[in-house]
mmJSON file of the N, C-alpha and C atoms, coordinates in Angstrom:
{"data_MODEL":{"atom_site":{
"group_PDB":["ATOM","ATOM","ATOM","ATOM","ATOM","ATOM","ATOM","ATOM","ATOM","ATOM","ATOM","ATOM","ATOM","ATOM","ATOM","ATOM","ATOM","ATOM","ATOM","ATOM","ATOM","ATOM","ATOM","ATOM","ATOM","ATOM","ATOM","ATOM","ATOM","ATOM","ATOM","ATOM","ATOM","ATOM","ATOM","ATOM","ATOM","ATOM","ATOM","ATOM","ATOM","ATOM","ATOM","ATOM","ATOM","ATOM","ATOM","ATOM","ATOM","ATOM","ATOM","ATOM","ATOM","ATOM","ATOM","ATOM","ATOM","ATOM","ATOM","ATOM","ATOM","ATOM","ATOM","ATOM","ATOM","ATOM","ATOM","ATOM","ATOM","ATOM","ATOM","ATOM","ATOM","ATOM","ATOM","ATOM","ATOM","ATOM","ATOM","ATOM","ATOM","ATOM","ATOM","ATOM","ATOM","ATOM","ATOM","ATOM","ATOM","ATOM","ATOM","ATOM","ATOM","ATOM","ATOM","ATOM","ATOM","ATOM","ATOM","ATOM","ATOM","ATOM","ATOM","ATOM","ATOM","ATOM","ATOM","ATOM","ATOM","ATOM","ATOM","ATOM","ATOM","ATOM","ATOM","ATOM","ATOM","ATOM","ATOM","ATOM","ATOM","ATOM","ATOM","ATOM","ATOM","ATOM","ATOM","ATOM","ATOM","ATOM","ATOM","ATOM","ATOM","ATOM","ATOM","ATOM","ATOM","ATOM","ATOM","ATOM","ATOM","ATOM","ATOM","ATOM","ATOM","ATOM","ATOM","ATOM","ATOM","ATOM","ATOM","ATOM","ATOM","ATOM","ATOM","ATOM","ATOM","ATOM","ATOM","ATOM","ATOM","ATOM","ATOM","ATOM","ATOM","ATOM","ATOM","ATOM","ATOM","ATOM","ATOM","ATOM","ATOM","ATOM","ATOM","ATOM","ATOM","ATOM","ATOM","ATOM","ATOM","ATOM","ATOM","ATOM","ATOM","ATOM","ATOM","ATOM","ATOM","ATOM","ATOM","ATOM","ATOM","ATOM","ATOM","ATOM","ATOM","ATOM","ATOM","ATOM","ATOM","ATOM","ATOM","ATOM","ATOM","ATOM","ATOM","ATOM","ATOM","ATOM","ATOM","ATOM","ATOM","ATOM","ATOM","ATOM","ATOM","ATOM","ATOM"],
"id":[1,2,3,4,5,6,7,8,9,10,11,12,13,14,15,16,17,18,19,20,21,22,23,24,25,26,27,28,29,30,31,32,33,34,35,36,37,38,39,40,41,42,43,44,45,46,47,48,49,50,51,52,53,54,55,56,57,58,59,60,61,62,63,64,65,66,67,68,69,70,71,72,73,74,75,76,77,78,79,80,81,82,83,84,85,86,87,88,89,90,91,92,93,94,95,96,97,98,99,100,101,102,103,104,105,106,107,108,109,110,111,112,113,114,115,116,117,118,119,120,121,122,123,124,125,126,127,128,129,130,131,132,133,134,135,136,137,138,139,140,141,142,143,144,145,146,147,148,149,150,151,152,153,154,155,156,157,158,159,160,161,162,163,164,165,166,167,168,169,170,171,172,173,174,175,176,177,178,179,180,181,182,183,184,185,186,187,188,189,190,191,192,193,194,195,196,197,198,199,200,201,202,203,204,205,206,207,208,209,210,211,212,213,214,215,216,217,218,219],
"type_symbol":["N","C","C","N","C","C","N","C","C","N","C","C","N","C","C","N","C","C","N","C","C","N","C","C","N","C","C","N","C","C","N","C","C","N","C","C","N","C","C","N","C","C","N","C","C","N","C","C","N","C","C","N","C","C","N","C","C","N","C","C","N","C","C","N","C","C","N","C","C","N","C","C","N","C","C","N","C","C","N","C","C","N","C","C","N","C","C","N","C","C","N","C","C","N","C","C","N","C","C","N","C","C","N","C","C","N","C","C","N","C","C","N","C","C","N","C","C","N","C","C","N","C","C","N","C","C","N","C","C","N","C","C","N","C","C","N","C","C","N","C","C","N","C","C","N","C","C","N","C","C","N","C","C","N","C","C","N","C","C","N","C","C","N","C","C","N","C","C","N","C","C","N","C","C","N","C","C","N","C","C","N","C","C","N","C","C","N","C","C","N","C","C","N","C","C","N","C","C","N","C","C","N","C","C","N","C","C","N","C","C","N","C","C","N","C","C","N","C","C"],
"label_atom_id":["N","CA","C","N","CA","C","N","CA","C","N","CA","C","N","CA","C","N","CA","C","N","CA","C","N","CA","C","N","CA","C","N","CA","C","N","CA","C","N","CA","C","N","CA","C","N","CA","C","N","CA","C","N","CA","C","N","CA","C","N","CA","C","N","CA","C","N","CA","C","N","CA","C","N","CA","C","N","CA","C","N","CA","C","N","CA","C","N","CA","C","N","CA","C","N","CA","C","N","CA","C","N","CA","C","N","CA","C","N","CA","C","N","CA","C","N","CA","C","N","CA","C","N","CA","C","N","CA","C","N","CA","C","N","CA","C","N","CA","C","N","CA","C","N","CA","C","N","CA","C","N","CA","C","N","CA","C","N","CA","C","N","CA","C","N","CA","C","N","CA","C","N","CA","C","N","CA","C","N","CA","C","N","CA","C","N","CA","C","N","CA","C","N","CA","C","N","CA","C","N","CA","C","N","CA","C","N","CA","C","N","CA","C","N","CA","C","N","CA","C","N","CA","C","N","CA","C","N","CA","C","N","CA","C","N","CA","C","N","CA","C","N","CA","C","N","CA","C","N","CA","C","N","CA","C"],
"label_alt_id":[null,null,null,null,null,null,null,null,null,null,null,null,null,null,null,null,null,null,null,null,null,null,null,null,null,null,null,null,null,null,null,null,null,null,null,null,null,null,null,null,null,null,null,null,null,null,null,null,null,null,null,null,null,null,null,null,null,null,null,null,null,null,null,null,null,null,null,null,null,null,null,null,null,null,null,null,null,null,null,null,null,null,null,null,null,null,null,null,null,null,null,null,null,null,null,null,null,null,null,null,null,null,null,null,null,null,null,null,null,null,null,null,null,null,null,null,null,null,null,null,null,null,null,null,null,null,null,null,null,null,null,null,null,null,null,null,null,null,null,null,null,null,null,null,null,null,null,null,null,null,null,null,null,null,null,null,null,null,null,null,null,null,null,null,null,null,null,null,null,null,null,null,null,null,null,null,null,null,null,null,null,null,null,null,null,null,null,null,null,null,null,null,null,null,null,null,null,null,null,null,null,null,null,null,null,null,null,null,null,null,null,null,null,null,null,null,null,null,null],
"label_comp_id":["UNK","UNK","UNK","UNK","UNK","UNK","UNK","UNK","UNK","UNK","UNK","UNK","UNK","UNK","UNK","UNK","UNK","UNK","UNK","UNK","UNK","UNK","UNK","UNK","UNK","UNK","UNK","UNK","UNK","UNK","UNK","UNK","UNK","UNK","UNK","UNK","UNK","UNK","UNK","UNK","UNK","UNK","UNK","UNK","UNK","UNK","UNK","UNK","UNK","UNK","UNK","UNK","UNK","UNK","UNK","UNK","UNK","UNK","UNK","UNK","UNK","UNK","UNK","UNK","UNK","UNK","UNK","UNK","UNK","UNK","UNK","UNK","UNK","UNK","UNK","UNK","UNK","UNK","UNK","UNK","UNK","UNK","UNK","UNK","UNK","UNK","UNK","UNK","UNK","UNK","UNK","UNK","UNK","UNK","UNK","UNK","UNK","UNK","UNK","UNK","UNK","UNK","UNK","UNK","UNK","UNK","UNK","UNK","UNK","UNK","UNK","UNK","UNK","UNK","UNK","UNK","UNK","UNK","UNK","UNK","UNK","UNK","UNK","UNK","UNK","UNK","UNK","UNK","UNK","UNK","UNK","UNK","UNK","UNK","UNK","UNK","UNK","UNK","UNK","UNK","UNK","UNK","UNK","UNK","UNK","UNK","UNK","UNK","UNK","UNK","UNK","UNK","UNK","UNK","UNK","UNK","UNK","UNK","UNK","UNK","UNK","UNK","UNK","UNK","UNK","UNK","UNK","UNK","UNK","UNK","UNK","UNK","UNK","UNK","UNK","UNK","UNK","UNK","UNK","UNK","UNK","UNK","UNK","UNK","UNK","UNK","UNK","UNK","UNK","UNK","UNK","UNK","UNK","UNK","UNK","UNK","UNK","UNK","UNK","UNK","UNK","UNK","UNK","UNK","UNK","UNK","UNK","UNK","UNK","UNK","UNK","UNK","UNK","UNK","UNK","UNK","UNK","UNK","UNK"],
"label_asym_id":["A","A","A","A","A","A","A","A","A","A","A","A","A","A","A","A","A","A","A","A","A","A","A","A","A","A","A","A","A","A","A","A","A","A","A","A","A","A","A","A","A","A","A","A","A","A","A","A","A","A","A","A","A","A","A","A","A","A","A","A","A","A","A","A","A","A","A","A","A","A","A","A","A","A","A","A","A","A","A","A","A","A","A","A","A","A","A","A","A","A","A","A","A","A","A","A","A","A","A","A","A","A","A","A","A","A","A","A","A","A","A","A","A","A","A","A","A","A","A","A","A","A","A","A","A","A","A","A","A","A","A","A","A","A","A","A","A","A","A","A","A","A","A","A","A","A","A","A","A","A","A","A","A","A","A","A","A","A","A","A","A","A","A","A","A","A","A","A","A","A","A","A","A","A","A","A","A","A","A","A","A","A","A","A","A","A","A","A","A","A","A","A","A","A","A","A","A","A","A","A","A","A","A","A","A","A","A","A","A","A","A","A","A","A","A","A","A","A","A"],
"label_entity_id":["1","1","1","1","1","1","1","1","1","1","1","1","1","1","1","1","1","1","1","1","1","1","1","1","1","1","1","1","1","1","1","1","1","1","1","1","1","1","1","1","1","1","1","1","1","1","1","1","1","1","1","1","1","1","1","1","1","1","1","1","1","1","1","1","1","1","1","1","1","1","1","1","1","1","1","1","1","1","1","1","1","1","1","1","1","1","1","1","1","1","1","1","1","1","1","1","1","1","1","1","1","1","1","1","1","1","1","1","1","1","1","1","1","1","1","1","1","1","1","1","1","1","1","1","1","1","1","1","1","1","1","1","1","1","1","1","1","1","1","1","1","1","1","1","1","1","1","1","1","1","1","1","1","1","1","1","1","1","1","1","1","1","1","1","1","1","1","1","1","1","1","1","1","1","1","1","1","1","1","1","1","1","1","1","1","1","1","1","1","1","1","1","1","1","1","1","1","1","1","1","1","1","1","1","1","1","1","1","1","1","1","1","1","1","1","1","1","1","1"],
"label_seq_id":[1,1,1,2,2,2,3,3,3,4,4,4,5,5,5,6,6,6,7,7,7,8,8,8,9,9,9,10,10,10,11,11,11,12,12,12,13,13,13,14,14,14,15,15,15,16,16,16,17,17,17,18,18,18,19,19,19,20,20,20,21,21,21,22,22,22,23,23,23,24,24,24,25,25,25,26,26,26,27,27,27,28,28,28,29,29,29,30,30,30,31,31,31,32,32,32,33,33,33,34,34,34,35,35,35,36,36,36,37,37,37,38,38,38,39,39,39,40,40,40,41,41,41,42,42,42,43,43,43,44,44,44,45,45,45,46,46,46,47,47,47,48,48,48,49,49,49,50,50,50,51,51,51,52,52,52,53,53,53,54,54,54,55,55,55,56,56,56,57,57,57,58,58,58,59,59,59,60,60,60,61,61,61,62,62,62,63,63,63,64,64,64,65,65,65,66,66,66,67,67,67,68,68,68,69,69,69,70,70,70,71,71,71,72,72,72,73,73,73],
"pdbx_PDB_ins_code":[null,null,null,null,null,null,null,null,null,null,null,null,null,null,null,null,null,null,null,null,null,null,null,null,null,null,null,null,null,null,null,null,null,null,null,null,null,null,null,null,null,null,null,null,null,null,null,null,null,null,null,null,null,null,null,null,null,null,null,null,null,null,null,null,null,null,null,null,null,null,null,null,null,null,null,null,null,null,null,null,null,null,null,null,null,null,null,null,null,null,null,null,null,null,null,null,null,null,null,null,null,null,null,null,null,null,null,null,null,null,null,null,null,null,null,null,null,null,null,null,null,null,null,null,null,null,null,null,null,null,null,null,null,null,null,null,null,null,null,null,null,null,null,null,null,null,null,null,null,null,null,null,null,null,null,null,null,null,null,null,null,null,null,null,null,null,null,null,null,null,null,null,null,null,null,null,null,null,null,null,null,null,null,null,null,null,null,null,null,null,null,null,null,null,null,null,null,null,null,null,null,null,null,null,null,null,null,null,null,null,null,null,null,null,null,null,null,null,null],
"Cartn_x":[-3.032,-2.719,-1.208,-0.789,0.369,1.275,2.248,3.023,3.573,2.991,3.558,5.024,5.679,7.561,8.196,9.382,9.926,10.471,10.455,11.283,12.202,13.419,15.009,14.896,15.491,15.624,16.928,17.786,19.344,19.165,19.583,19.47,17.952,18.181,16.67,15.933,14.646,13.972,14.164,13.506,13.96,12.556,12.212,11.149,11.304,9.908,9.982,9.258,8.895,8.211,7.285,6.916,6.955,5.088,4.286,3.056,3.145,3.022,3.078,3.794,4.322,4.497,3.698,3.659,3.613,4.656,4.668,5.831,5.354,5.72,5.205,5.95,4.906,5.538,5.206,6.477,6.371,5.579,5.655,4.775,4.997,3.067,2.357,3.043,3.189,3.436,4.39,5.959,7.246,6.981,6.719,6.567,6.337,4.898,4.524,5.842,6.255,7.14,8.274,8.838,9.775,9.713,8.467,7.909,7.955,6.841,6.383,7.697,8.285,9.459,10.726,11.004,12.053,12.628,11.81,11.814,10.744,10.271,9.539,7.84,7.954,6.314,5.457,4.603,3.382,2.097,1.302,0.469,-0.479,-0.976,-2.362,-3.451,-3.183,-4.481,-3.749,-4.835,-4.357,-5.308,-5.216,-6.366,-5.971,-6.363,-5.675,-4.513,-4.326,-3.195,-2.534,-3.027,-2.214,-1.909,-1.184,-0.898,-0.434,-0.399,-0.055,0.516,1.513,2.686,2.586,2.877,3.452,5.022,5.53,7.074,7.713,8.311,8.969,7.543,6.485,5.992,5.784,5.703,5.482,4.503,3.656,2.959,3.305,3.272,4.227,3.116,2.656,1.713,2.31,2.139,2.832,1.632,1.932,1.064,1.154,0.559,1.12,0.17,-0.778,-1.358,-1.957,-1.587,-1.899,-0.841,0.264,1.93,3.101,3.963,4.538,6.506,7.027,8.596,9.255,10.548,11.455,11.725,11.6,12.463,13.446,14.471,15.561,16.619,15.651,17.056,16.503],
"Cartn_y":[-23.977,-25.11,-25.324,-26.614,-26.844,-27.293,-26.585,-27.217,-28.786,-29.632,-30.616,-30.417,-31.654,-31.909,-32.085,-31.526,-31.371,-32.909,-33.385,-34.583,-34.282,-34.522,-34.404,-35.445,-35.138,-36.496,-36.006,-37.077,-37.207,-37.465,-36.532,-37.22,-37.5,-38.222,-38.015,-38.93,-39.279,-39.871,-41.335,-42.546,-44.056,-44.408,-45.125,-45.066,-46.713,-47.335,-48.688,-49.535,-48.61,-48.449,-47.438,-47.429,-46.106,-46.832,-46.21,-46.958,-46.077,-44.92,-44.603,-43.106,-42.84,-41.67,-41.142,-39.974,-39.311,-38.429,-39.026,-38.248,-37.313,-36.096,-35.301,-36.226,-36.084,-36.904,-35.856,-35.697,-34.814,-35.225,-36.679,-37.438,-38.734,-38.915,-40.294,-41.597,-41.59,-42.56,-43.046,-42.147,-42.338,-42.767,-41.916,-42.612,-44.003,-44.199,-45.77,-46.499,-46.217,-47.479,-47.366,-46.158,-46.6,-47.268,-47.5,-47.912,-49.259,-49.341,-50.869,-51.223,-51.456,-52.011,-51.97,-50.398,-50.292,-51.056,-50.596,-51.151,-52.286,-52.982,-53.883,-53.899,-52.215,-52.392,-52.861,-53.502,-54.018,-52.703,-52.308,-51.787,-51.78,-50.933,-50.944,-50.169,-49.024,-47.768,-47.128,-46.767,-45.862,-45.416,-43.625,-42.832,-42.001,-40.923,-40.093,-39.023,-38.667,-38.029,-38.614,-39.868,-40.726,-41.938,-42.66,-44.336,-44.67,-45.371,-45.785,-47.487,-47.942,-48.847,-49.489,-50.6,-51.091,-51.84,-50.904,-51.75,-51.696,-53.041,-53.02,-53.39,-53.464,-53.266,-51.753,-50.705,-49.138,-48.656,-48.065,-47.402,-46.376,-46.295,-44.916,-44.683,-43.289,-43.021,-41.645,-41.288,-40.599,-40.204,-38.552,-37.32,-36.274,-36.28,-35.178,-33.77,-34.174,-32.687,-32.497,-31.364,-31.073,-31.427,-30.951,-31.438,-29.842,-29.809,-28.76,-29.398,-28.621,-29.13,-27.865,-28.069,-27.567,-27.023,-25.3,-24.898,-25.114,-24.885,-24.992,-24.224,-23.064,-21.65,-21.813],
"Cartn_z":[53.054,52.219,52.248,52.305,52.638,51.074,50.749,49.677,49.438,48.266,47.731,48.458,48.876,49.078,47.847,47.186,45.941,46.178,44.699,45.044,43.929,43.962,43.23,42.787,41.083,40.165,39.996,40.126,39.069,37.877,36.892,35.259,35.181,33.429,32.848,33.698,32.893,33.719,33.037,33.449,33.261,32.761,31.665,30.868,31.058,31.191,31.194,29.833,28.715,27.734,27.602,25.547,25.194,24.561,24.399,23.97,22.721,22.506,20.969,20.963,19.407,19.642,17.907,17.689,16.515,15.704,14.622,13.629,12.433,12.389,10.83,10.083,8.884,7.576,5.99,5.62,4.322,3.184,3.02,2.014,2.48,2.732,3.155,2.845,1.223,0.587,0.764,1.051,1.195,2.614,3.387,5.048,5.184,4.44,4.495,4.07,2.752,2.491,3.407,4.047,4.928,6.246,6.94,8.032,7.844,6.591,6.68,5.61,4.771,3.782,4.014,4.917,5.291,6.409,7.653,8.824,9.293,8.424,8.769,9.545,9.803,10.867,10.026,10.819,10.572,10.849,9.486,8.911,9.557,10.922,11.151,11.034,10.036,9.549,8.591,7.605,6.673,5.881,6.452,5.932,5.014,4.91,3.185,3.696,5.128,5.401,6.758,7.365,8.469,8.165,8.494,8.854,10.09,10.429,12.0,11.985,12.326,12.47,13.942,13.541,15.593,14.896,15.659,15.529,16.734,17.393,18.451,19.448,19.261,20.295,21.111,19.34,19.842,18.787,18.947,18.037,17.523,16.018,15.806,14.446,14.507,13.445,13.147,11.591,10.901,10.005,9.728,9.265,8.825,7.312,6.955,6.746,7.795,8.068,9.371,10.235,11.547,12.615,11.048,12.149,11.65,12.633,12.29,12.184,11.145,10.857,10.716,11.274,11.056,10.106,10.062,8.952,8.12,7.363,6.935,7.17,7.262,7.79,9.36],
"occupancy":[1.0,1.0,1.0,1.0,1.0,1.0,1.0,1.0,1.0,1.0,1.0,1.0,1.0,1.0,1.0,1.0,1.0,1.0,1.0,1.0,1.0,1.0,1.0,1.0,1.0,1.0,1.0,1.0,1.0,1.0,1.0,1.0,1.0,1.0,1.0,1.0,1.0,1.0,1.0,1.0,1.0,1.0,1.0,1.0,1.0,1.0,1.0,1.0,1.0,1.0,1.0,1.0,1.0,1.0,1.0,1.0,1.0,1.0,1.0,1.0,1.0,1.0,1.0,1.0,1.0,1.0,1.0,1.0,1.0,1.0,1.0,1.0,1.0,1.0,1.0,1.0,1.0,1.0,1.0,1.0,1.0,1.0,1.0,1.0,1.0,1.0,1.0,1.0,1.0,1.0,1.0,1.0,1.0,1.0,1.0,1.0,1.0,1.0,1.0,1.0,1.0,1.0,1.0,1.0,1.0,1.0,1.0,1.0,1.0,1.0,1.0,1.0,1.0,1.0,1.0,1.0,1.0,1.0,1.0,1.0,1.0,1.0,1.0,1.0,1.0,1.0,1.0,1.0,1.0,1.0,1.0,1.0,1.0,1.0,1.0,1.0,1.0,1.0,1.0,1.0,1.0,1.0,1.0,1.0,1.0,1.0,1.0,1.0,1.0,1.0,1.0,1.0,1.0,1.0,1.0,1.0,1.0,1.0,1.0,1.0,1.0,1.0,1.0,1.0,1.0,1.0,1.0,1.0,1.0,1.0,1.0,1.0,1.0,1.0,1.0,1.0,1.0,1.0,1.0,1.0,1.0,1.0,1.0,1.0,1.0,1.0,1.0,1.0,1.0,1.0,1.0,1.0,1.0,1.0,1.0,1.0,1.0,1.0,1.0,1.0,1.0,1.0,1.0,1.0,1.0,1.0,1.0,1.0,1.0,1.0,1.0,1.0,1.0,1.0,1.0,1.0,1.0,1.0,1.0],
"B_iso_or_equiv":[0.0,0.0,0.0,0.0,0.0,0.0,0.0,0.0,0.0,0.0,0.0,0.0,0.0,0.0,0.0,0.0,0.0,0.0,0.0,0.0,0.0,0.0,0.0,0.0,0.0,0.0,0.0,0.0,0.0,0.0,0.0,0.0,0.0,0.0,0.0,0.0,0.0,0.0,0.0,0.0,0.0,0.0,0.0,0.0,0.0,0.0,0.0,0.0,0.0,0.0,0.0,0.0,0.0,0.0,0.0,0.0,0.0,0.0,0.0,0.0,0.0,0.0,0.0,0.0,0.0,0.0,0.0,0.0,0.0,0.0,0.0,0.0,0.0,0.0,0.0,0.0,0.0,0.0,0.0,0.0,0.0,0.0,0.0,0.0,0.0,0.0,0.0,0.0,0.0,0.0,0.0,0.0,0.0,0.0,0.0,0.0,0.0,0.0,0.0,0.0,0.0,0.0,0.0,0.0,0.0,0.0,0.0,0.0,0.0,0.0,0.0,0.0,0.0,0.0,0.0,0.0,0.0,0.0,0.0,0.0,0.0,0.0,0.0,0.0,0.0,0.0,0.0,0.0,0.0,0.0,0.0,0.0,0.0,0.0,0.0,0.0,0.0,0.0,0.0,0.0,0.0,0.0,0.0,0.0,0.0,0.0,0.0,0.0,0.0,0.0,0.0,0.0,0.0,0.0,0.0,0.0,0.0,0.0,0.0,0.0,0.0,0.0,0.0,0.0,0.0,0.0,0.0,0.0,0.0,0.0,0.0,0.0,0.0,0.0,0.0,0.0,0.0,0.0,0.0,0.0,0.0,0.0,0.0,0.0,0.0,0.0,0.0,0.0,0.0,0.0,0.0,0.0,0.0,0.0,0.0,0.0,0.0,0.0,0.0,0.0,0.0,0.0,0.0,0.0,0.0,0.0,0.0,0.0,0.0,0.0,0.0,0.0,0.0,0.0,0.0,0.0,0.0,0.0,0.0],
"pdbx_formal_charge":[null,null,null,null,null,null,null,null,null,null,null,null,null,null,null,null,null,null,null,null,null,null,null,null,null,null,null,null,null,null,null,null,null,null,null,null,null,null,null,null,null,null,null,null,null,null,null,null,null,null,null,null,null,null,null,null,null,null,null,null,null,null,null,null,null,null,null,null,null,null,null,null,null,null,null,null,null,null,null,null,null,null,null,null,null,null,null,null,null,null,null,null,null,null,null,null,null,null,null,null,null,null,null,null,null,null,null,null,null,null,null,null,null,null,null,null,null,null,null,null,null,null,null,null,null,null,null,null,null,null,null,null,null,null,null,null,null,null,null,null,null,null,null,null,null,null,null,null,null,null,null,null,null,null,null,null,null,null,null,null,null,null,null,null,null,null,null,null,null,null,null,null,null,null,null,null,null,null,null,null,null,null,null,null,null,null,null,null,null,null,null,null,null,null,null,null,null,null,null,null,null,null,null,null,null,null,null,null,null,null,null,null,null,null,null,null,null,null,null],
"auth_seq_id":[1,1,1,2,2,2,3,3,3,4,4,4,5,5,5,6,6,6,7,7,7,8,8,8,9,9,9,10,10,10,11,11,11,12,12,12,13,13,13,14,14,14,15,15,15,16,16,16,17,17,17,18,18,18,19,19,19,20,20,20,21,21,21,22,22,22,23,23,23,24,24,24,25,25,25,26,26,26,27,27,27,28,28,28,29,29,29,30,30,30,31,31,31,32,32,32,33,33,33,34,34,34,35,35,35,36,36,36,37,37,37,38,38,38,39,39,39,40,40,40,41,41,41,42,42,42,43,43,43,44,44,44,45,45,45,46,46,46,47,47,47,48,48,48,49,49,49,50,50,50,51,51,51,52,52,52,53,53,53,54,54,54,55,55,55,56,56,56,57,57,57,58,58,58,59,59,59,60,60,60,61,61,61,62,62,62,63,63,63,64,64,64,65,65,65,66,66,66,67,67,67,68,68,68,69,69,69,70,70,70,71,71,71,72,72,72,73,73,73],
"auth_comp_id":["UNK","UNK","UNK","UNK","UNK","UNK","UNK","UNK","UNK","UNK","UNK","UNK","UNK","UNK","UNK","UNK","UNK","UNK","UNK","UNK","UNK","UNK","UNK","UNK","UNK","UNK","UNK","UNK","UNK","UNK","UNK","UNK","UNK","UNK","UNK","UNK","UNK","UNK","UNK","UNK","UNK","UNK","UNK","UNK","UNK","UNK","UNK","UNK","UNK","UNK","UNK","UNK","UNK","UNK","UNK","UNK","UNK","UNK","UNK","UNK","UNK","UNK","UNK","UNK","UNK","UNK","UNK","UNK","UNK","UNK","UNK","UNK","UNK","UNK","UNK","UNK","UNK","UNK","UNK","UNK","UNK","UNK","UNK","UNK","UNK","UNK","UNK","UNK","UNK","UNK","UNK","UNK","UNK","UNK","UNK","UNK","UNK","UNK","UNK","UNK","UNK","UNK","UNK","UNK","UNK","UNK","UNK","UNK","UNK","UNK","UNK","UNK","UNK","UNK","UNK","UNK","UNK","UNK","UNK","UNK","UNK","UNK","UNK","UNK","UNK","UNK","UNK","UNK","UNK","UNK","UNK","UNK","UNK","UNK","UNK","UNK","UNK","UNK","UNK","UNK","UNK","UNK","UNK","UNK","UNK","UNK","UNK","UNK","UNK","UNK","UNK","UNK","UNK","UNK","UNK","UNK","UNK","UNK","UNK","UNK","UNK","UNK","UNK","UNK","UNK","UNK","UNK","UNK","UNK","UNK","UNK","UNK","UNK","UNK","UNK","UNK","UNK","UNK","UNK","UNK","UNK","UNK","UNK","UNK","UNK","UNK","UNK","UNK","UNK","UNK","UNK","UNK","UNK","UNK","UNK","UNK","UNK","UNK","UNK","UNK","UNK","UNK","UNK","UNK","UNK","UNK","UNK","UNK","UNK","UNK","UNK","UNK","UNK","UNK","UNK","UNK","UNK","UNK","UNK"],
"auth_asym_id":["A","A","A","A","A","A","A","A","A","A","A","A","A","A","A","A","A","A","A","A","A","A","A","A","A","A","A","A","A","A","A","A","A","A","A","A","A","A","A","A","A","A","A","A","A","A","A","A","A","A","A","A","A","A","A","A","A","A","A","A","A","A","A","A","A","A","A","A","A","A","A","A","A","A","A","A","A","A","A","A","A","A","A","A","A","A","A","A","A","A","A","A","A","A","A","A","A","A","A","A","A","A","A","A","A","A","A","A","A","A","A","A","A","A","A","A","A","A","A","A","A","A","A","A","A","A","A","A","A","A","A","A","A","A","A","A","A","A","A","A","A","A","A","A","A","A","A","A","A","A","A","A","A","A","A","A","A","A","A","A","A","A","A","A","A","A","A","A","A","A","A","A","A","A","A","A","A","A","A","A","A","A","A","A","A","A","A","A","A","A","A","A","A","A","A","A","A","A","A","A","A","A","A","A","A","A","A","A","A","A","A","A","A","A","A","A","A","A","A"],
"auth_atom_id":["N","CA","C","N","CA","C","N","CA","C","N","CA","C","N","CA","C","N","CA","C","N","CA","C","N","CA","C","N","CA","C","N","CA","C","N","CA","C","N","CA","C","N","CA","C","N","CA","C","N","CA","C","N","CA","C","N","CA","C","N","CA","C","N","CA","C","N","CA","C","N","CA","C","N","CA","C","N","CA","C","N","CA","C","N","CA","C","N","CA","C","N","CA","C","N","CA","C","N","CA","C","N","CA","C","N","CA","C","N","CA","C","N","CA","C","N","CA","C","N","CA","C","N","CA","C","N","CA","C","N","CA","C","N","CA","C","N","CA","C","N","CA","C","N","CA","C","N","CA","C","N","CA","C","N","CA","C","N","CA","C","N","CA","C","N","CA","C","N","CA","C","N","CA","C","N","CA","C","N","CA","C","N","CA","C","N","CA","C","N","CA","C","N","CA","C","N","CA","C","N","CA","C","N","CA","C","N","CA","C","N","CA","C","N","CA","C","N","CA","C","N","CA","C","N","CA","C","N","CA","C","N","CA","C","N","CA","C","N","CA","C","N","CA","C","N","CA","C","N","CA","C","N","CA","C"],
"pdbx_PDB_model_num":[1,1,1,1,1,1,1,1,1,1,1,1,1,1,1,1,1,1,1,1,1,1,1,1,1,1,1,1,1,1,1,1,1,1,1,1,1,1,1,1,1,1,1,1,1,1,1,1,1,1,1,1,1,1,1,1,1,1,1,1,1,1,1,1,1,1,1,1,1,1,1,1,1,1,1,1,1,1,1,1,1,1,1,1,1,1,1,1,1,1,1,1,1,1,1,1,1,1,1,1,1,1,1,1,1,1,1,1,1,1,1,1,1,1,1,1,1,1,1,1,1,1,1,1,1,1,1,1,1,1,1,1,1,1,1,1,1,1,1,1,1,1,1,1,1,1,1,1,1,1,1,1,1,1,1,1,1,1,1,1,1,1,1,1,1,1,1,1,1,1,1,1,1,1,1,1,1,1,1,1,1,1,1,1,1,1,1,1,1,1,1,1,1,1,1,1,1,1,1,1,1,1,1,1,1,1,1,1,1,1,1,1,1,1,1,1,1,1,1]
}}}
C-alpha cells in the first residue's frame, strides 16, 4: 500500500463559512437574553437546557448541560 502525498499548508486554514458552532452556557436564561436582546439573533429552539440562534447567517446553540468550562484556578 502506497502512502497518501503530504500536502503543506502555510498558516491557518481559510474558512469560507462557518454553519454552526456550540457554546456552554452557565445559565439558559442569561444566554438567551444575550443572544437574542443583546446581539440581535433570531430565536430558533428552546428546550429546558438548550436554545439555538442564527446570527450572521451562523448557527450558534448554547447549553447548559453536556458541556464542559474552564476552571478558575
Amino acid at each position: 500500500m502506497q502512502a497518501e502525498p503530504r500536502i503543506l499548508v502555510d498558516g491557518p486554514p481559510a474558512f469560507s463559512s462557518i454553519h454552526h458552532i456550540a457554546i456552554p452556557c452557565r445559565d439558559l436564561d442569561e444566554g438567551i437574553r444575550f443572544y437574542r436582546d443583546v446581539l440581535g439573533g433570531e430565536q430558533k429552539v428552546q428546550e429546558s437546557a438548550f436554545a439555538l440562534f442564527e446570527l450572521g447567517g451562523i448557527l450558534i446553540g448554547i447549553s447548559t448541560e453536556g458541556t464542559t468550562r474552564m476552571a478558575p484556578e
